[in-house]
SELUMMI-976009 format. One record per residue (C-alpha): residue number from 1; residue in one letter; x, y, z. Coordinates in steps of 0.2 Angstrom, whole numbers, plus 5000, padded with zeros to 4 digits. Example, Ala and Ser with C-alpha at 12.3 -4.5 7.8 and 13.67 -1.06 7.14 Angstrom:
2
<1; A; <5062; 4978; 5039>>
<2; S; <5068; 4995; 5036>>
This chain:
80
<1; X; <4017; 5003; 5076>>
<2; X; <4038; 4997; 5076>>
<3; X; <4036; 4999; 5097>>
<4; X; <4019; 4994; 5100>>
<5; X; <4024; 4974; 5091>>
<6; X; <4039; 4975; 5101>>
<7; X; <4032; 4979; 5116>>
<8; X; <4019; 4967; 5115>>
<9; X; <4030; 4952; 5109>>
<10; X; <4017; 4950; 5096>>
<11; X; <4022; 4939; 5079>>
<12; X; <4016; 4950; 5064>>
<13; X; <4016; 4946; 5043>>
<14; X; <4020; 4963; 5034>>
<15; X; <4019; 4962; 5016>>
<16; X; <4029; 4974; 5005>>
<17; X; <4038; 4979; 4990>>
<18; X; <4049; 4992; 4999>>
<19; X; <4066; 4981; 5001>>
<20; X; <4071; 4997; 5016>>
<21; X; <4054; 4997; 5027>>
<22; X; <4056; 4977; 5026>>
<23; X; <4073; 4978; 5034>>
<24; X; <4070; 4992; 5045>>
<25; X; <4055; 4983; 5053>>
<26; X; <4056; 4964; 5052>>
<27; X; <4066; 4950; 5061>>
<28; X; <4066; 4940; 5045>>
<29; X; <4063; 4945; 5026>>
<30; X; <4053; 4931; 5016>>
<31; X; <4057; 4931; 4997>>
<32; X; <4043; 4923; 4985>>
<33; X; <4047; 4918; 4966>>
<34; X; <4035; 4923; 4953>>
<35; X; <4017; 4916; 4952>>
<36; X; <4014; 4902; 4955>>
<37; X; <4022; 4909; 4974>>
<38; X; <4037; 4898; 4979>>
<39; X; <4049; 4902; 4994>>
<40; X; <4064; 4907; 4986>>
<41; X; <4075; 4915; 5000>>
<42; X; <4076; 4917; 5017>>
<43; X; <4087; 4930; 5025>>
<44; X; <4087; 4933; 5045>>
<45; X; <4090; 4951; 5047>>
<46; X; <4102; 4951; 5063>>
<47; X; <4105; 4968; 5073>>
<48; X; <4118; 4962; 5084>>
<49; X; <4120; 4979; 5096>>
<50; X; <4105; 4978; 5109>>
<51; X; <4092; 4973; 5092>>
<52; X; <4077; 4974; 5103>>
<53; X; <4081; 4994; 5106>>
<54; X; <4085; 4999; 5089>>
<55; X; <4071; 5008; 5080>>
<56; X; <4067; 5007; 5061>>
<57; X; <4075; 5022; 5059>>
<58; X; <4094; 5017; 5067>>
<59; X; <4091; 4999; 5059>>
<60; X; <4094; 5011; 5039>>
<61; X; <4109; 5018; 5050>>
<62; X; <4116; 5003; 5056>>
<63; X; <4133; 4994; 5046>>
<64; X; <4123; 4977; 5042>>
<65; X; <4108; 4989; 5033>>
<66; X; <4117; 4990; 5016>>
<67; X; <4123; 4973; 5018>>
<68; X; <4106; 4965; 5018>>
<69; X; <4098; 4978; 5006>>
<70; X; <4111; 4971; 4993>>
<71; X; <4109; 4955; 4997>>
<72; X; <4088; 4955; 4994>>
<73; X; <4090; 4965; 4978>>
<74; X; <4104; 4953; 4971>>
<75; X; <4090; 4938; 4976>>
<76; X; <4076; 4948; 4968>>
<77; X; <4086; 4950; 4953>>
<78; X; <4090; 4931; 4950>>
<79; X; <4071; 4928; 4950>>
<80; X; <4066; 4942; 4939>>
């Protein structure tokens, strides 16, 4: 699925509670607060080395991965 919206430069809305997949597949990670849904954070998730070629899977191996995983769960903790 990761290739076929890269390939056909197609905008996609993925919703998940899996902080990894979200990383590994999106350009930016959305964070809502609690009902009544607000925008709480906004984090643009950059790849900088040739980010159009990297796949989910080297995205989890990439330096900035655990960076931005730590960052999200630190956000989702101050809205718990």
């Amino acid at each position: 699925m990761f290739s076929i919206l890269k390939q056909e430069g197609k905008t996609t809305l993925m919703v998940t509670h899996d902080i990894p997949e979200g990383i590994s597949m999106a350009d930016r990670m959305l964070i809502l607060s609690r009902r009544p849904a607000t925008l709480a954070a906004d984090f643009p998730l950059d790849f900088p080395e040739a980010a159009e070629a990297l796949t989910p899977l080297a995205r989890r191996n990439h330096p900035n991965f655990s960076t931005y995983f730590n960052l999200i769960w630190k956000e989702l903790d101050v809205h718990e």
